[in-house]
C-alpha positions as CSV (number, residue, x, y, z in Angstrom):
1,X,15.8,-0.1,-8.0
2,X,18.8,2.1,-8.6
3,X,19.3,3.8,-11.8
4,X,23.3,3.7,-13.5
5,X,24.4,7.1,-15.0
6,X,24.3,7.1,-19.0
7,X,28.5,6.7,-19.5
8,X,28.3,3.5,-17.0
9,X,25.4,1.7,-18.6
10,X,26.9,2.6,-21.7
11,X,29.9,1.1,-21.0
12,X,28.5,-1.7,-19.6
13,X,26.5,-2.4,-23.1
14,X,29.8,-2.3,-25.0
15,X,31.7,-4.1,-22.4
16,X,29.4,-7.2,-23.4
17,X,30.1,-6.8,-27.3
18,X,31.9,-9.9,-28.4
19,X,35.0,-8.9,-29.8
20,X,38.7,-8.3,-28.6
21,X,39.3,-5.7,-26.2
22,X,39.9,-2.7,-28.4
23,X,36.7,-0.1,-28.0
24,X,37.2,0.2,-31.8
25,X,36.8,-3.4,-33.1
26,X,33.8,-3.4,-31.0
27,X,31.4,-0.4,-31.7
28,X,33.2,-1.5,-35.5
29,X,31.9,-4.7,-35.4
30,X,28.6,-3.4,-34.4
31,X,28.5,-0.8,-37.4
32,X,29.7,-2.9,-39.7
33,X,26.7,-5.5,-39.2
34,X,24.2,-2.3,-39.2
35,X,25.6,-0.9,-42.2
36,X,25.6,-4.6,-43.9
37,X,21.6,-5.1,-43.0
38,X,20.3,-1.4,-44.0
39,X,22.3,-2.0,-47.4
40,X,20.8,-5.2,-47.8
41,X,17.2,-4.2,-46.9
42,X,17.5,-0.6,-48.8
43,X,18.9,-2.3,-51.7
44,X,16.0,-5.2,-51.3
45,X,18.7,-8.0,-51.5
46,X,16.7,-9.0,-48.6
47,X,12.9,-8.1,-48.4
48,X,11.4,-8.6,-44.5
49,X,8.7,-10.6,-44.3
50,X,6.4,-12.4,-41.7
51,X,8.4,-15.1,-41.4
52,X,11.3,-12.8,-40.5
53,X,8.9,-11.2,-37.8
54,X,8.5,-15.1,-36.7
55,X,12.5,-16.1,-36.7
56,X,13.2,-12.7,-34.9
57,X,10.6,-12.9,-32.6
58,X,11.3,-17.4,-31.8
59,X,15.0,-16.1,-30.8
60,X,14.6,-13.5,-28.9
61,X,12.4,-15.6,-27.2
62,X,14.4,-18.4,-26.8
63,X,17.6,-15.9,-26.0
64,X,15.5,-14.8,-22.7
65,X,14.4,-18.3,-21.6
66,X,18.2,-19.6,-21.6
67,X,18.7,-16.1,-19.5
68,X,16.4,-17.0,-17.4
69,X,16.7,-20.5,-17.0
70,X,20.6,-20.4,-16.9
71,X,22.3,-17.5,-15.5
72,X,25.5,-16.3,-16.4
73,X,28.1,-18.2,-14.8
74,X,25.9,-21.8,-14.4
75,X,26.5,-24.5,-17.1
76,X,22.9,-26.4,-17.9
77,X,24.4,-29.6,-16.2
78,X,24.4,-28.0,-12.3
């Protein structure tokens, strides 16, 4: 297994960021939403519970199945 140096993996991760090209709307977009949730949680406009734990969790799960079960590039009908 072959390790990527930091810059490439890096740019690899933002390279994946939906968003139009620009390196700034990206790493913006991704601030923005950060920014939005710390507020909301510091501010308890939104207090994490277990259910949260639960939804999080269920997605993430269901985000790796589809990744494994349909690679990039194949549609779920081939």
């Amino acid at each position: 297994m072959s390790t990527q140096p930091p810059a490439e993996k890096a740019s690899e991760i933002i390279n994946k960021l939906p968003s139009s090209p620009s390196l700034v709307t990206k790493t913006g977009t991704v601030i923005l939403g950060s920014g939005l949730v710390a507020t909301a949680i510091s501010q308890e406009l939104y207090v994490m519970n277990e259910e949260t734990v639960i939804a999080v969790g269920f997605f993430l799960l269901l985000g790796f199945i589809a990744k494994v079960c349909y690679p990039v590039g194949t549609s779920p009908s081939s």
